[in-house]
C-alpha positions in Angstrom: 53.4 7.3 -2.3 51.4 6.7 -5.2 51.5 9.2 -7.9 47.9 10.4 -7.7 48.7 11.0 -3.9 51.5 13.0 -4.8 50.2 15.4 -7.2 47.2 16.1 -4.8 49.2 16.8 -2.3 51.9 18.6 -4.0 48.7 21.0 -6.3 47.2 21.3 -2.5 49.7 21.8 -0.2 53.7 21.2 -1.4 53.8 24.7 -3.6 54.5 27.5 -2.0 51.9 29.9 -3.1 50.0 33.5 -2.0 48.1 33.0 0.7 44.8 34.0 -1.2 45.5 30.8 -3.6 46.4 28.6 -0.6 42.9 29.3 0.6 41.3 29.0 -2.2 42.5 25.3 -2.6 42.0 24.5 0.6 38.2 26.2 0.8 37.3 23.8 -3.1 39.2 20.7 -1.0 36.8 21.2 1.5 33.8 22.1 -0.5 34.3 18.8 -2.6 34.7 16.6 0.6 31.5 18.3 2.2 29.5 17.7 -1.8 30.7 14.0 -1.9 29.3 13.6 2.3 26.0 15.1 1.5 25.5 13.0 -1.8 26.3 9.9 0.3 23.8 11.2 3.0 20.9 12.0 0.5 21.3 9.0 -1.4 21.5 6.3 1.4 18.3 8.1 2.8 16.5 7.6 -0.6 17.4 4.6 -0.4 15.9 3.8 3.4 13.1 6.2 1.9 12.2 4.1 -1.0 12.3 0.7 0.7 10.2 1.8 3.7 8.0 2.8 0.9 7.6 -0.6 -0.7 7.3 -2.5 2.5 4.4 -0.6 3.1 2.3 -1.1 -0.2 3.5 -4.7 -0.5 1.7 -5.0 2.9 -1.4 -4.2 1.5 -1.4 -4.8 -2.3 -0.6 -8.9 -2.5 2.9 -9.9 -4.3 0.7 -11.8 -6.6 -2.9 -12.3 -8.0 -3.8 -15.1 -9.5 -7.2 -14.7 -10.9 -10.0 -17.2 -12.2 -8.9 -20.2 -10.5 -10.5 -22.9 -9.7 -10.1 -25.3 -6.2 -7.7 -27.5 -8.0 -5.8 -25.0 -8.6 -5.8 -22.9 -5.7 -4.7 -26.3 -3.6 -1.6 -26.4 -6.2 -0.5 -23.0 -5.6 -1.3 -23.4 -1.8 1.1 -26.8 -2.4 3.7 -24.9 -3.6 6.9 -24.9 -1.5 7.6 -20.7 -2.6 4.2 -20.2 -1.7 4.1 -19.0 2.1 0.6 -17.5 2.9 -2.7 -17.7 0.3 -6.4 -16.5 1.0 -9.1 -16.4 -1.5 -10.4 -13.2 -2.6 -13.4 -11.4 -4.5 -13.3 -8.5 -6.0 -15.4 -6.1 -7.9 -16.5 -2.9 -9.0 -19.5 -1.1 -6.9 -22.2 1.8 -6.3 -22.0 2.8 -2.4 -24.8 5.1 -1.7 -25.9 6.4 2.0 -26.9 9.4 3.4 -27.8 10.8 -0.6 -24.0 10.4 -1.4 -23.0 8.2 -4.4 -19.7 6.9 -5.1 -17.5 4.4 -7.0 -15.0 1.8 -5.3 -14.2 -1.8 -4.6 -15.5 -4.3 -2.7 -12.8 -7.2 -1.5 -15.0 -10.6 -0.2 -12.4 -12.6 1.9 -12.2 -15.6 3.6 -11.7 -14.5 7.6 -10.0 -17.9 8.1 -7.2 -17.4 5.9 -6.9 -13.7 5.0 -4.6 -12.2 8.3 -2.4 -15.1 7.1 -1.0 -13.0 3.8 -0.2 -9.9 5.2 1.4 -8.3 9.0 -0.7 -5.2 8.2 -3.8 -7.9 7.9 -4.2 -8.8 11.1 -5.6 -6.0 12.9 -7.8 -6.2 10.2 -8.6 -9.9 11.1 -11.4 -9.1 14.6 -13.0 -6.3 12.5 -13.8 -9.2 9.2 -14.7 -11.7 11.7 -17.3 -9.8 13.5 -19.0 -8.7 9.8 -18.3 -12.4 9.1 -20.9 -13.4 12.1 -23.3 -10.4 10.9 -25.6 -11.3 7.5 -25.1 -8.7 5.5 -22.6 -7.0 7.4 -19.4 -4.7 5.9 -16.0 -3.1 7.2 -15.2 0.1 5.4 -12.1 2.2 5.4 -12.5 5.6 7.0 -11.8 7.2 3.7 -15.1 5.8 1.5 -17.1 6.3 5.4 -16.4 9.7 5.3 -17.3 10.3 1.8 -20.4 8.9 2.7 -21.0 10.2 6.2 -21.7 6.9 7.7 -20.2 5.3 11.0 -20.6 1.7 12.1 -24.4 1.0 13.2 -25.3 2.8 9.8 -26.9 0.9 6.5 -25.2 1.8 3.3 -26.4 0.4 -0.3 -24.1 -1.3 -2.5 -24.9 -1.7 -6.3 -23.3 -4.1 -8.7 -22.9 -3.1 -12.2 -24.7 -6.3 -13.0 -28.2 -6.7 -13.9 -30.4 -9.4 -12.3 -33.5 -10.6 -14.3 -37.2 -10.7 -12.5 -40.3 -11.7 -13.5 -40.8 -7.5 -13.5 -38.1 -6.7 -15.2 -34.5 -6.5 -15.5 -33.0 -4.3 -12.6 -29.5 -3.6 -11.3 -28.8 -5.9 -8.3 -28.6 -4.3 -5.1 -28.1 -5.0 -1.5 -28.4 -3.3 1.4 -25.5 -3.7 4.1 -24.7 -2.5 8.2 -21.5 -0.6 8.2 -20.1 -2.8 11.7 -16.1 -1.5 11.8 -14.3 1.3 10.0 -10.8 0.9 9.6 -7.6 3.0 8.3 -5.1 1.2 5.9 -2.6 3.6 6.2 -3.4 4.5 2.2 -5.9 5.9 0.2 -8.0 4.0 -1.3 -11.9 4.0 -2.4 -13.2 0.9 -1.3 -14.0 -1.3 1.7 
């Protein structure tokens, strides 16, 4: 027996003692054991906890962003053999007003061919982009950003770009007006389409 062994064994149950101190060894053996099984509990649920948690967002938010590239170099990255599923995207910051609401948010411009291709969570995603993709002037919106507006699909919402767009009356802020055709929910919030 190893000597570690032995003095635990002879501190916890070789002496004789009272039987208030034999209990009172026992009841710290016991305490310790039942510590150490709840740590190992708490911590390999953390663990499961936070890996759940980052399969979700890296289901939505891409692993990478390249941005400002041009078709060269999209085919290149598209080429490469670590390089599993691409789709083009546009982004930018906007002015969604309906129903006298105004907020802030993003709009996302993808390409429906390509875009269930980069995510699972995509997919479901996929029937709703297509059918604004056949509509001019059509847009999906999460349920969050439809809410703050109180619009449902059917509905016209107005987007503004912060950019300015010159006319032969002036310089104005370039607008557009768009049909709400499909809400959906990502599972997050977020403020934009």
């Amino acid at each position: 027996m190893s000597l570690s062994r032995e003095l635990a064994w002879r501190y916890s149950f070789g002496v004789k003692r009272q039987g208030f101190a034999r209990l009172v060894s026992l009841v710290s053996i016991f305490g310790m054991g039942l510590g150490v099984a709840i740590l190992v509990v708490v911590l390999s649920v953390m663990n499961g906890f936070s890996r759940e948690i980052t399969d979700r967002v890296l289901a939505v938010v891409p692993h990478v962003m390249v941005s400002n590239l041009s078709a060269s170099g999209l085919e290149s990255i598209a080429a490469a053999p670590e390089v599993i599923a691409y789709s083009p995207i546009v982004t930018g910051q906007v002015l969604f007003q309906a129903n006298g609401s105004l907020t802030g948010g993003r709009v996302h411009g993808v390409d429906t061919a390509t875009f269930a291709s980069v995510s699972p969570w995509l997919k479901g995603l996929t029937e709703h982009l297509v059918q604004a993709d056949q509509q001019r002037y059509a847009v999906v919106l999460s349920e969050s950003l439809a809410s703050r507006l109180a619009v449902q699909p059917g509905d016209r919402i107005k987007v503004t770009l912060p950019s300015l767009a010159l006319s032969p009356f002036g310089v104005f802020p370039r607008s557009r007006s768009l049909t709400v055709v499909q809400l959906f929910s990502p599972g997050l919030n977020q403020s934009g389409p």
